[in-house]
PDBQT receptor file of N, H, CA, C and O in Angstrom, charges set to zero:
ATOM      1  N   UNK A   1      44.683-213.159 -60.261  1.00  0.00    +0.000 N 
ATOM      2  CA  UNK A   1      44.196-213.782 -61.458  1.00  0.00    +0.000 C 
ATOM      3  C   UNK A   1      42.687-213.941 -61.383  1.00  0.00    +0.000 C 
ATOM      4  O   UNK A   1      42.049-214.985 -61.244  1.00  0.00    +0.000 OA
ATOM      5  N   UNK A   2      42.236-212.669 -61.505  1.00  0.00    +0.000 N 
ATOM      6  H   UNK A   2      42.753-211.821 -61.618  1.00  0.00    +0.000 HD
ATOM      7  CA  UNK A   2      40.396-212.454 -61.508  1.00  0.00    +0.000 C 
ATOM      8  C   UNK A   2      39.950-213.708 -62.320  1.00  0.00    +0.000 C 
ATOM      9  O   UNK A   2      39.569-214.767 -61.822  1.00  0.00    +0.000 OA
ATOM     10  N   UNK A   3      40.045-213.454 -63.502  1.00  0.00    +0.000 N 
ATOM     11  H   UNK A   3      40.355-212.593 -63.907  1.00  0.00    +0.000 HD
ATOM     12  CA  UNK A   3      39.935-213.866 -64.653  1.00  0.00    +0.000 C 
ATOM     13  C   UNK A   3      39.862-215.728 -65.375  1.00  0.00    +0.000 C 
ATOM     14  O   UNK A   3      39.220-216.374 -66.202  1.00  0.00    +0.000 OA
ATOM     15  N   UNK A   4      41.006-215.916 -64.371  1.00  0.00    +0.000 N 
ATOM     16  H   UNK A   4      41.528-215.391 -63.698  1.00  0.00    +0.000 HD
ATOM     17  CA  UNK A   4      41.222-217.389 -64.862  1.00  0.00    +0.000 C 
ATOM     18  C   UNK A   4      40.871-218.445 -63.601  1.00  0.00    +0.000 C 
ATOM     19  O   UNK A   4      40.657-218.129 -62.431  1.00  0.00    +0.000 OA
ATOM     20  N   UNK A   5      40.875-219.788 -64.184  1.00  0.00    +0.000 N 
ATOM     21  H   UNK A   5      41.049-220.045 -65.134  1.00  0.00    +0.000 HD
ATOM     22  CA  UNK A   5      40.232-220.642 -63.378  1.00  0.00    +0.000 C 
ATOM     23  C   UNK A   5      41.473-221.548 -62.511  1.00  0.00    +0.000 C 
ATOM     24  O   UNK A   5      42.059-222.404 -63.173  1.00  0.00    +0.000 OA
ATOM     25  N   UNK A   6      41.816-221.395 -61.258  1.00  0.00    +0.000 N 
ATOM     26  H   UNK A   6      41.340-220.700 -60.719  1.00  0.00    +0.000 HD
ATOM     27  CA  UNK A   6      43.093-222.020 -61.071  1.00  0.00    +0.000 C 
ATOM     28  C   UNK A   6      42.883-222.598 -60.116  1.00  0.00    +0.000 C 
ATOM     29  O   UNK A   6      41.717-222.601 -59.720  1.00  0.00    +0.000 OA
ATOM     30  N   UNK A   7      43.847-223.282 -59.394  1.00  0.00    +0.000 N 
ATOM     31  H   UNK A   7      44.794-223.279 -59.716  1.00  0.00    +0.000 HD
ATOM     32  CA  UNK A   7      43.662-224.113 -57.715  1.00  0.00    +0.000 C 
ATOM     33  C   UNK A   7      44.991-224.571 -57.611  1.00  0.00    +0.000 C 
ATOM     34  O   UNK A   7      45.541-225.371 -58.368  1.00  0.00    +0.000 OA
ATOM     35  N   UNK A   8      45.515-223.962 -56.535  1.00  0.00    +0.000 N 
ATOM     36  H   UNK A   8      45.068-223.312 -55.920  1.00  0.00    +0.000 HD
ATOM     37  CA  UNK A   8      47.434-223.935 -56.147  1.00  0.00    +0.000 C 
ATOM     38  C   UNK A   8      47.112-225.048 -54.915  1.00  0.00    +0.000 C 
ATOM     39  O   UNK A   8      46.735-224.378 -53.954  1.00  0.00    +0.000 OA
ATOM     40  N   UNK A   9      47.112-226.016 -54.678  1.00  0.00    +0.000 N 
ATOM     41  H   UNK A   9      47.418-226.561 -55.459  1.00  0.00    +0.000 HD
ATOM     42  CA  UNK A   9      46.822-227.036 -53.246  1.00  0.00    +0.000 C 
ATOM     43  C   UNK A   9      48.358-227.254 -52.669  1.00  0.00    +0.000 C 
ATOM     44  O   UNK A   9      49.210-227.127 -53.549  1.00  0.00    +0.000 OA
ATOM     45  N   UNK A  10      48.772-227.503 -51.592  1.00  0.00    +0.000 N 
ATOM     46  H   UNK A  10      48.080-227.606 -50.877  1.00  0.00    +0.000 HD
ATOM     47  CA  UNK A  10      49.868-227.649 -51.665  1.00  0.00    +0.000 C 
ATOM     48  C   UNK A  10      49.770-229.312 -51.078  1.00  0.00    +0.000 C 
ATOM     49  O   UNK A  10      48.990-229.667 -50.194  1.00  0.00    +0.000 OA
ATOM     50  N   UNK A  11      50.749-230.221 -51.793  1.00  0.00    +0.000 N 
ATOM     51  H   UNK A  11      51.382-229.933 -52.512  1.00  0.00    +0.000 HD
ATOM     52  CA  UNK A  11      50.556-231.736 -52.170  1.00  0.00    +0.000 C 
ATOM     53  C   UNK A  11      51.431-232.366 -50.788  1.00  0.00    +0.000 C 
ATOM     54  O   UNK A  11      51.338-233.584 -50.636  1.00  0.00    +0.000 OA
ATOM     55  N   UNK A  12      52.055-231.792 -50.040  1.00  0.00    +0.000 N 
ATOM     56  H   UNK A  12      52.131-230.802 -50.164  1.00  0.00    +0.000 HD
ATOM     57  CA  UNK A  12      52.936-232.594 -48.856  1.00  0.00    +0.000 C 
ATOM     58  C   UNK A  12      53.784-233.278 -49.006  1.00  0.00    +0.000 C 
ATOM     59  O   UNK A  12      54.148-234.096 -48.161  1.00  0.00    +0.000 OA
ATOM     60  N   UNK A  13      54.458-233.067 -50.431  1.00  0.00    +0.000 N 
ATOM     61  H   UNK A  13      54.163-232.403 -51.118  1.00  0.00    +0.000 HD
ATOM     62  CA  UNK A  13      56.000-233.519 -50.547  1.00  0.00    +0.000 C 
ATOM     63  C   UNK A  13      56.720-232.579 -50.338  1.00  0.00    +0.000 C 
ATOM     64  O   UNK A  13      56.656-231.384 -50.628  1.00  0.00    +0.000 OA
ATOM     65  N   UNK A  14      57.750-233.479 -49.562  1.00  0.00    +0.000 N 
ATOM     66  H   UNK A  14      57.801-234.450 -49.327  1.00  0.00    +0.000 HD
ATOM     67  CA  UNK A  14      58.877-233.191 -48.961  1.00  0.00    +0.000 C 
ATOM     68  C   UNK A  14      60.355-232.825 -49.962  1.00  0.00    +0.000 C 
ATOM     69  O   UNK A  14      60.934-233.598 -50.726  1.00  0.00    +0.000 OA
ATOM     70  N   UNK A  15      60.640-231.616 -49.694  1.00  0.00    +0.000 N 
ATOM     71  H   UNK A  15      60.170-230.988 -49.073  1.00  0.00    +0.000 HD
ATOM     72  CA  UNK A  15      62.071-230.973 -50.362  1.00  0.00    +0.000 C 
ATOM     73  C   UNK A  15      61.577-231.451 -52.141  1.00  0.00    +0.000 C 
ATOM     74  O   UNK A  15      62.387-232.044 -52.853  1.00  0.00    +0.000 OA
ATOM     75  N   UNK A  16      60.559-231.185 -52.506  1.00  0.00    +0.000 N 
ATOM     76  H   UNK A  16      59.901-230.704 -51.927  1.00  0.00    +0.000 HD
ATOM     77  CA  UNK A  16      60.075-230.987 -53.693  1.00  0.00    +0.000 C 
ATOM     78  C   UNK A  16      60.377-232.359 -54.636  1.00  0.00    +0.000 C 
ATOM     79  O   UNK A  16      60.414-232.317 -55.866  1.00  0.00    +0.000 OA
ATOM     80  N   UNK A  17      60.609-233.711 -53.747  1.00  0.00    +0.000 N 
ATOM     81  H   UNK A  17      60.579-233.745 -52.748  1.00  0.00    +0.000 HD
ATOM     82  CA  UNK A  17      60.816-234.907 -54.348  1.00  0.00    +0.000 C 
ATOM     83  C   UNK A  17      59.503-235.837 -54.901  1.00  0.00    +0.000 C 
ATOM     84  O   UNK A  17      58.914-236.473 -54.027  1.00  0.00    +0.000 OA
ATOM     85  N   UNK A  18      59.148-235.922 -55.904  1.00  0.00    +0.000 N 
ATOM     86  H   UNK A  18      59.627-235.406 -56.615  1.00  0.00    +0.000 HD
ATOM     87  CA  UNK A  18      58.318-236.476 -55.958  1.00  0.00    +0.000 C 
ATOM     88  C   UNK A  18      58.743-238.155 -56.693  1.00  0.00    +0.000 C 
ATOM     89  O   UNK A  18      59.772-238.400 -57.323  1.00  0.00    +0.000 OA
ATOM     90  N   UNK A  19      57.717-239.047 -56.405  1.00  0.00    +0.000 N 
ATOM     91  H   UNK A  19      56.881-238.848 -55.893  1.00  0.00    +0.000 HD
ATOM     92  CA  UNK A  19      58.028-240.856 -56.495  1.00  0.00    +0.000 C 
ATOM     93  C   UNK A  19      57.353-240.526 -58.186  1.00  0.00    +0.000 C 
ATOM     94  O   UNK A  19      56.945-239.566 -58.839  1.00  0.00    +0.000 OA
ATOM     95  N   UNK A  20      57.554-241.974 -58.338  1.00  0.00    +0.000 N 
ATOM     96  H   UNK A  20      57.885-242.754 -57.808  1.00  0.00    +0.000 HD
ATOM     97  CA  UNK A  20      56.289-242.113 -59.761  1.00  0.00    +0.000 C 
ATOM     98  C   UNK A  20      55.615-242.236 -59.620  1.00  0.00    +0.000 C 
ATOM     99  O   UNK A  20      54.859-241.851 -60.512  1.00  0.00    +0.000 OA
ATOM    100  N   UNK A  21      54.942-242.896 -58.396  1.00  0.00    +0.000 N 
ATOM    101  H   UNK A  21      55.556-243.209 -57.671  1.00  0.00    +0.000 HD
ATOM    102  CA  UNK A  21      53.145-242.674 -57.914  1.00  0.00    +0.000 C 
ATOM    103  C   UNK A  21      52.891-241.367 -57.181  1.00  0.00    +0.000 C 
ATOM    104  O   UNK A  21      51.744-241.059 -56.858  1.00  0.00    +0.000 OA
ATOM    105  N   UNK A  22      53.763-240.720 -56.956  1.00  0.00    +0.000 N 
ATOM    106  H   UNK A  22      54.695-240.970 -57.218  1.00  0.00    +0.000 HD
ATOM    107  CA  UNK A  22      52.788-239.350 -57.122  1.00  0.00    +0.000 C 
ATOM    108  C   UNK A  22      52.659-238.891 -58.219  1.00  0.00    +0.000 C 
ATOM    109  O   UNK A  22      51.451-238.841 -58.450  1.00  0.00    +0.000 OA
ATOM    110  N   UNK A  23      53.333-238.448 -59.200  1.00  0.00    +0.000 N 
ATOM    111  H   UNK A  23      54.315-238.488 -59.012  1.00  0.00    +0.000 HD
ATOM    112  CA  UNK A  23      53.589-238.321 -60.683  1.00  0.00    +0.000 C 
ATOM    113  C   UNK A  23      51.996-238.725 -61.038  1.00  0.00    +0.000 C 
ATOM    114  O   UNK A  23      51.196-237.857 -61.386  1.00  0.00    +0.000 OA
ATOM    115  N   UNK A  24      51.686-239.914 -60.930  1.00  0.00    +0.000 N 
ATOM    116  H   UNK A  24      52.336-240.619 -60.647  1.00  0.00    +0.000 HD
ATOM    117  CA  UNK A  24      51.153-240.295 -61.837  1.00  0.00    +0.000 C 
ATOM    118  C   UNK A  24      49.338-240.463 -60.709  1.00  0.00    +0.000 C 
ATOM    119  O   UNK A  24      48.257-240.901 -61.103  1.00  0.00    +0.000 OA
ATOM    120  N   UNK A  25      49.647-240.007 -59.555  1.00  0.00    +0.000 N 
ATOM    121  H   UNK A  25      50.525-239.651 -59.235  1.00  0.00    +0.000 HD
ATOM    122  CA  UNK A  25      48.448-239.373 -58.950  1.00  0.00    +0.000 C 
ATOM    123  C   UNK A  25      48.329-238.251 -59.674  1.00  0.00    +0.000 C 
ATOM    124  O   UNK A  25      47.273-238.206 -60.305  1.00  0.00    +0.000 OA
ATOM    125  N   UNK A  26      49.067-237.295 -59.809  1.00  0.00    +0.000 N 
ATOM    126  H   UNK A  26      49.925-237.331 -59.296  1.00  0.00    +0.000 HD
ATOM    127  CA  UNK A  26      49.022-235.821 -60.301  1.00  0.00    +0.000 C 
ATOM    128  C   UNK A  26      48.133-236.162 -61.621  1.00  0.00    +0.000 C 
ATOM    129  O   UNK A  26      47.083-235.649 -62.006  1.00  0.00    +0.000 OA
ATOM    130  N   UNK A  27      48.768-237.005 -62.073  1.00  0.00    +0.000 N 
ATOM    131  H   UNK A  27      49.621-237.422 -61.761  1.00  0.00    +0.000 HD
ATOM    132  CA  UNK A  27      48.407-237.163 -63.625  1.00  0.00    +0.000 C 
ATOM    133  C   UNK A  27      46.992-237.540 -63.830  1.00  0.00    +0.000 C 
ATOM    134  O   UNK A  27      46.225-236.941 -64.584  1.00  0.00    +0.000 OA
ATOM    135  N   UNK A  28      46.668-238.667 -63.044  1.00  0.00    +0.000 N 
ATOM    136  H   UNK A  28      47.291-239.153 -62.431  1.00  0.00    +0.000 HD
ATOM    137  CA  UNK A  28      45.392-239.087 -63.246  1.00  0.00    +0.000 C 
ATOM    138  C   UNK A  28      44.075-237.854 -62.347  1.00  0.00    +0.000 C 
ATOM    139  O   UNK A  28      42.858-237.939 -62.513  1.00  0.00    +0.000 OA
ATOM    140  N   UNK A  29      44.491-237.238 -61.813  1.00  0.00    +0.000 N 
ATOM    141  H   UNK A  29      45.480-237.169 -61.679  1.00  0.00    +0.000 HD
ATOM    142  CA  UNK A  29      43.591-236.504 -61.719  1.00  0.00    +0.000 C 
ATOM    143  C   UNK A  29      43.765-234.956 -62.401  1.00  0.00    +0.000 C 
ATOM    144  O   UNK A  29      42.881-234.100 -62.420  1.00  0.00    +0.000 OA
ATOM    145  N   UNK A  30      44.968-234.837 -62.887  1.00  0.00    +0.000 N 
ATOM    146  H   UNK A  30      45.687-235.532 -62.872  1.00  0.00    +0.000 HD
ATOM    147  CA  UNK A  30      44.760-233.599 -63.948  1.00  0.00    +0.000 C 
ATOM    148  C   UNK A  30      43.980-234.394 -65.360  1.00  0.00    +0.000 C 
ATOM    149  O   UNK A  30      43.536-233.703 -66.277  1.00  0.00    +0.000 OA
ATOM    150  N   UNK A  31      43.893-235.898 -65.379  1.00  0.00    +0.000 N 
ATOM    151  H   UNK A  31      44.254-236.459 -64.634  1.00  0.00    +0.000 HD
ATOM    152  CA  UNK A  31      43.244-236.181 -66.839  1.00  0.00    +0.000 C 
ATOM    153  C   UNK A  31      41.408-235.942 -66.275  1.00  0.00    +0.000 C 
ATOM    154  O   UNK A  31      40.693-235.201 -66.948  1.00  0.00    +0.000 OA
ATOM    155  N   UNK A  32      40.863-236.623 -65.073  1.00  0.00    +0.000 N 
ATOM    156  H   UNK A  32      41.444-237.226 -64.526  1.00  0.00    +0.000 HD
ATOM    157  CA  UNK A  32      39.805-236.832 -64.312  1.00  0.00    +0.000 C 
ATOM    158  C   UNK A  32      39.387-235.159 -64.486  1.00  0.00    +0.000 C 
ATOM    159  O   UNK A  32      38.489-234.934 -65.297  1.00  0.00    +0.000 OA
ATOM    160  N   UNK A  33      39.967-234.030 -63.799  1.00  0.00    +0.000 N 
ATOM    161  H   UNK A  33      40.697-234.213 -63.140  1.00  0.00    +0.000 HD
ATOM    162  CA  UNK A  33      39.349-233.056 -64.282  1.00  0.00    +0.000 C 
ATOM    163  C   UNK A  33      39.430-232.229 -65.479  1.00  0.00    +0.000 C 
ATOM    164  O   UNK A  33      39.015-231.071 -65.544  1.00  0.00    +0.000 OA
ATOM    165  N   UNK A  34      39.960-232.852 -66.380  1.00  0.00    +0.000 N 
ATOM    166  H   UNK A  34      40.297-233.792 -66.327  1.00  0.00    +0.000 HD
ATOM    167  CA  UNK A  34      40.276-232.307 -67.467  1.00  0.00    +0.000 C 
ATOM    168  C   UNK A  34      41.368-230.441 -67.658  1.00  0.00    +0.000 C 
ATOM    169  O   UNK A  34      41.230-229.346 -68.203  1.00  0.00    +0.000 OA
ATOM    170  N   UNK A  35      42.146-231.017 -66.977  1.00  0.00    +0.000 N 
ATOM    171  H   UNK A  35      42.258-231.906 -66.534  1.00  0.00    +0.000 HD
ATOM    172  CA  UNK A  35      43.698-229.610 -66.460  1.00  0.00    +0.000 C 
ATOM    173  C   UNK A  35      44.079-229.753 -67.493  1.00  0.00    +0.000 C 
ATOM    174  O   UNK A  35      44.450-230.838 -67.940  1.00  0.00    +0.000 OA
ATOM    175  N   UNK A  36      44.070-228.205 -68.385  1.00  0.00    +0.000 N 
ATOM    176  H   UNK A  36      43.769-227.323 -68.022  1.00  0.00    +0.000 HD
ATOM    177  CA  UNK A  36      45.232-228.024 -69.260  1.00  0.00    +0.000 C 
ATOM    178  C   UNK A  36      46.476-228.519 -69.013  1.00  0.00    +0.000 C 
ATOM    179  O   UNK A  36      47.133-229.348 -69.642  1.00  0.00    +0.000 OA
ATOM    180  N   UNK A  37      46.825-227.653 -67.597  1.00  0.00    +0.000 N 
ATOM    181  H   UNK A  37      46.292-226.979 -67.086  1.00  0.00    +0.000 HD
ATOM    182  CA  UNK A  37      48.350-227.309 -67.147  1.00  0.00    +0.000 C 
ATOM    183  C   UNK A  37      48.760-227.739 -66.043  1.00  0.00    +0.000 C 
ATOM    184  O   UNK A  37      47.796-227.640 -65.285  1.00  0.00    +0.000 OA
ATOM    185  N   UNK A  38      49.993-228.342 -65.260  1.00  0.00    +0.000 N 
ATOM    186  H   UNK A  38      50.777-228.423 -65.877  1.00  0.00    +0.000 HD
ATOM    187  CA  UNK A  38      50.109-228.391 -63.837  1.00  0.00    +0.000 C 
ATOM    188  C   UNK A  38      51.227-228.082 -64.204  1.00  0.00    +0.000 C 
ATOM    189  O   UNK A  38      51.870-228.451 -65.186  1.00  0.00    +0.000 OA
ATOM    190  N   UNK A  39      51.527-227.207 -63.188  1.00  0.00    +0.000 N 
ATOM    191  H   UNK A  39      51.004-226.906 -62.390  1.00  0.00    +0.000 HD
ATOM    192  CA  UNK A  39      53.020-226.499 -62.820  1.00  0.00    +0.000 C 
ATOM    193  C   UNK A  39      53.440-226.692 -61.206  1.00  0.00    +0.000 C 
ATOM    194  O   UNK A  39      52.695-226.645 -60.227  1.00  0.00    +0.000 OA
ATOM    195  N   UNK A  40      54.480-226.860 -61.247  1.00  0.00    +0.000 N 
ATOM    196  H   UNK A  40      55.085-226.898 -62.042  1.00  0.00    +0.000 HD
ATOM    197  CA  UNK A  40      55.186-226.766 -59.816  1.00  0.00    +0.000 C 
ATOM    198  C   UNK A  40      55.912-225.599 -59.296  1.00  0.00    +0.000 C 
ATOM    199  O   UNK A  40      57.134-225.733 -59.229  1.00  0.00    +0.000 OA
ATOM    200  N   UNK A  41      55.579-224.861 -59.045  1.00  0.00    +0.000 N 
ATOM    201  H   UNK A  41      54.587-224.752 -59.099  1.00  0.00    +0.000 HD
ATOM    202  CA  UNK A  41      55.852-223.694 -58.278  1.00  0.00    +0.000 C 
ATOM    203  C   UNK A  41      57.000-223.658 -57.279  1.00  0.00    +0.000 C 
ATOM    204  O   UNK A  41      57.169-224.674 -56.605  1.00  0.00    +0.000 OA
ATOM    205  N   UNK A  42      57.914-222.488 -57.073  1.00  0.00    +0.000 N 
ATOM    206  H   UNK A  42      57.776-221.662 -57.620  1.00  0.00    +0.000 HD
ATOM    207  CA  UNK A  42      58.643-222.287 -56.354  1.00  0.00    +0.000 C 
ATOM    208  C   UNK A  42      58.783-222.230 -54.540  1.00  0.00    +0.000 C 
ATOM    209  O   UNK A  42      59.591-221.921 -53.664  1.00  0.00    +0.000 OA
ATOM    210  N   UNK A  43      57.178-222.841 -54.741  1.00  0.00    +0.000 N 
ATOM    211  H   UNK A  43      56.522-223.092 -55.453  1.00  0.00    +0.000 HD
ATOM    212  CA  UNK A  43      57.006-222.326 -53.038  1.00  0.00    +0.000 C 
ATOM    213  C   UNK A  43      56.470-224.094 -53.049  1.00  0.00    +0.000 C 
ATOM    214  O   UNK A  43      55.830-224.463 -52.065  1.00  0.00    +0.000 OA
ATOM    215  N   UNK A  44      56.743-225.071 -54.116  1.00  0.00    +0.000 N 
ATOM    216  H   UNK A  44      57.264-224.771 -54.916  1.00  0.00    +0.000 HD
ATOM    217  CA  UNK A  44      56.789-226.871 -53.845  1.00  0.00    +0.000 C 
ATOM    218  C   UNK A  44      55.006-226.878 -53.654  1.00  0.00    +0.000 C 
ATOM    219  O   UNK A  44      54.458-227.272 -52.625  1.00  0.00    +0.000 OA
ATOM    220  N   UNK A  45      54.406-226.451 -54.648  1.00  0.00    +0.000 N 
ATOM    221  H   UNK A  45      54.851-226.131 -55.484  1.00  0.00    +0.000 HD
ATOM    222  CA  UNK A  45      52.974-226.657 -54.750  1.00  0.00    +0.000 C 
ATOM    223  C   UNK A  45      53.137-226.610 -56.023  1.00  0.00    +0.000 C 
ATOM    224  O   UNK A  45      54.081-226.171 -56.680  1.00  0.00    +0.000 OA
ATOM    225  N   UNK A  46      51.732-227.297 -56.481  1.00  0.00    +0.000 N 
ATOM    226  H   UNK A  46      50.964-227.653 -55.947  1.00  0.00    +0.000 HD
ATOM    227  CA  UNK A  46      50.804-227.656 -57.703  1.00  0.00    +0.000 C 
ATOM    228  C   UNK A  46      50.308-226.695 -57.935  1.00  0.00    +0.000 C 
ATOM    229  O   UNK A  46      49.630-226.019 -57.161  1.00  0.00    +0.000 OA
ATOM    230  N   UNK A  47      50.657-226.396 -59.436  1.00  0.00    +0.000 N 
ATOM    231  H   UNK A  47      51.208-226.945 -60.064  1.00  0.00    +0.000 HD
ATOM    232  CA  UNK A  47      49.300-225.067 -59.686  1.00  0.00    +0.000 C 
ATOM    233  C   UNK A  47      48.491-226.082 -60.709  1.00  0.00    +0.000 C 
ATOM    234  O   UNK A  47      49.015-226.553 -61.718  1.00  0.00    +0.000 OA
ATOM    235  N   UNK A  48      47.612-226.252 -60.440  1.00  0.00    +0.000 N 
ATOM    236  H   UNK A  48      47.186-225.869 -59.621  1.00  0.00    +0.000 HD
ATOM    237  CA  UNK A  48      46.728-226.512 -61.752  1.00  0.00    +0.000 C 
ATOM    238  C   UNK A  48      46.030-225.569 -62.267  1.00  0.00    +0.000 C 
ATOM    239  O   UNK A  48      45.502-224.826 -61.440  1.00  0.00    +0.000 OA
ATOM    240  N   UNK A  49      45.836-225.330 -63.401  1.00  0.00    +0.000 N 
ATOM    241  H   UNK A  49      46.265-225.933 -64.074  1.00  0.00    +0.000 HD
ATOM    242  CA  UNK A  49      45.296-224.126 -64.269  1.00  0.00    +0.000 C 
ATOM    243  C   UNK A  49      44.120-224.885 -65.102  1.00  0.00    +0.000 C 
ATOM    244  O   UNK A  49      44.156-225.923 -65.762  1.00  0.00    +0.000 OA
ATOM    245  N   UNK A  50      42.880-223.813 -64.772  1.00  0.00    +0.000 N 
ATOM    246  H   UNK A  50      42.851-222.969 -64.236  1.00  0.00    +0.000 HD
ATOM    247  CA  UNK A  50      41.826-224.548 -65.422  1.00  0.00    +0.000 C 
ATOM    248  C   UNK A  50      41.490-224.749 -63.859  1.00  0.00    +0.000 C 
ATOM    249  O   UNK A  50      41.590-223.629 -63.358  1.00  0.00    +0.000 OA
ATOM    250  N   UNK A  51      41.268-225.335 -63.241  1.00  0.00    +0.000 N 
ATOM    251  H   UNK A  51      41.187-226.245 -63.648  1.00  0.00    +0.000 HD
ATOM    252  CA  UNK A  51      40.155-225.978 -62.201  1.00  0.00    +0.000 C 
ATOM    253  C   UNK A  51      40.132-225.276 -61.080  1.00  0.00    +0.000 C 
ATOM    254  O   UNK A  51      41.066-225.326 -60.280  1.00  0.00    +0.000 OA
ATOM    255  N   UNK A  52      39.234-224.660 -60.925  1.00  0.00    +0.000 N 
ATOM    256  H   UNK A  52      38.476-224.619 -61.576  1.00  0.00    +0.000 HD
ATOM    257  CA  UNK A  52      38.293-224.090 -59.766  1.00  0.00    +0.000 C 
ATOM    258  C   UNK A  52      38.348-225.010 -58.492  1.00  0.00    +0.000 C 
ATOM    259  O   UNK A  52      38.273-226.238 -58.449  1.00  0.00    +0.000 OA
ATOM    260  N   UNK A  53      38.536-223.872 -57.199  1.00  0.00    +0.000 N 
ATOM    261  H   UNK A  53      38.597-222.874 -57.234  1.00  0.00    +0.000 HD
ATOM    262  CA  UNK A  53      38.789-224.735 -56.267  1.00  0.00    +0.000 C 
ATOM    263  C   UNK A  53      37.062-225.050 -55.910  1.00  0.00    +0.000 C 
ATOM    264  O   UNK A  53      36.219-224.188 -56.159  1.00  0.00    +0.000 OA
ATOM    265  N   UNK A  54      36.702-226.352 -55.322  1.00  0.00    +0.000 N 
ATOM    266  H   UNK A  54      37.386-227.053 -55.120  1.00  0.00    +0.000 HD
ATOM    267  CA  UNK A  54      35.576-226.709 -54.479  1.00  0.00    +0.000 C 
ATOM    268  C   UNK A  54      34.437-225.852 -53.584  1.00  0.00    +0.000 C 
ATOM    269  O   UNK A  54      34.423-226.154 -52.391  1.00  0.00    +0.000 OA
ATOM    270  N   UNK A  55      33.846-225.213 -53.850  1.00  0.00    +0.000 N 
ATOM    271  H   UNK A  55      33.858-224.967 -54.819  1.00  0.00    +0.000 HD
ATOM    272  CA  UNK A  55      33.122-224.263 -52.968  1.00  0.00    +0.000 C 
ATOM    273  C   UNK A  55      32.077-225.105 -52.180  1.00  0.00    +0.000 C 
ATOM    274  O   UNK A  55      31.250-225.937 -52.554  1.00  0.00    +0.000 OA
ATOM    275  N   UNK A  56      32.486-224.473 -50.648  1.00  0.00    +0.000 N 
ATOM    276  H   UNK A  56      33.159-223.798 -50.344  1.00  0.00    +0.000 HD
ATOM    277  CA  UNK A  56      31.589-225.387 -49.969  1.00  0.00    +0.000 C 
ATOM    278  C   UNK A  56      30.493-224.882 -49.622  1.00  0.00    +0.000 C 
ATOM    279  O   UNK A  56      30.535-223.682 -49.348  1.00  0.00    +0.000 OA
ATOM    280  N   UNK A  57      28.952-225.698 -49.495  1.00  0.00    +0.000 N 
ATOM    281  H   UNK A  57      28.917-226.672 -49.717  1.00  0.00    +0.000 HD
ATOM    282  CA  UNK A  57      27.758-224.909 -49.300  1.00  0.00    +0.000 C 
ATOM    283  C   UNK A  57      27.753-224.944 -47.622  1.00  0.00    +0.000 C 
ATOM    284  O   UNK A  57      28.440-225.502 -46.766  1.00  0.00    +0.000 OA
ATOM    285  N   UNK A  58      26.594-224.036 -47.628  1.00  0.00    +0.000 N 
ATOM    286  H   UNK A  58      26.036-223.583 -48.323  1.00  0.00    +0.000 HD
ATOM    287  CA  UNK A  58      26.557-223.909 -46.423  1.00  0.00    +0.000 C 
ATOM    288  C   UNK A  58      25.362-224.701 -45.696  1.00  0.00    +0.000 C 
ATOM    289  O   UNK A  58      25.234-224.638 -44.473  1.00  0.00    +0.000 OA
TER     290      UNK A  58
């Protein structure tokens, strides 16, 4: 995905269970960077779509 702006992190829940405070971690920082989309993926990661991962300087 040349093209689009994404960042797959993988979040460290276990057997893909998530509480309501993670939920709503997810949430407040897909509002903080302004994420179209978060999807949960088959491999139990976050895709957020829209946000560029962090590039670190050197």
């Amino acid at each position: 995905m040349e093209n689009h702006k994404t960042f797959c992190p993988m979040p460290g829940i276990n057997a893909g269970i998530f509480t309501l405070k993670d939920l709503e971690r997810v949430s407040a920082l897909a509002q903080k960077y302004e994420v179209p989309m978060v999807k949960v993926t088959g491999g139990q990661r976050l895709f957020f779509q829209g946000l560029e991962p962090k590039k670190e300087e050197p």
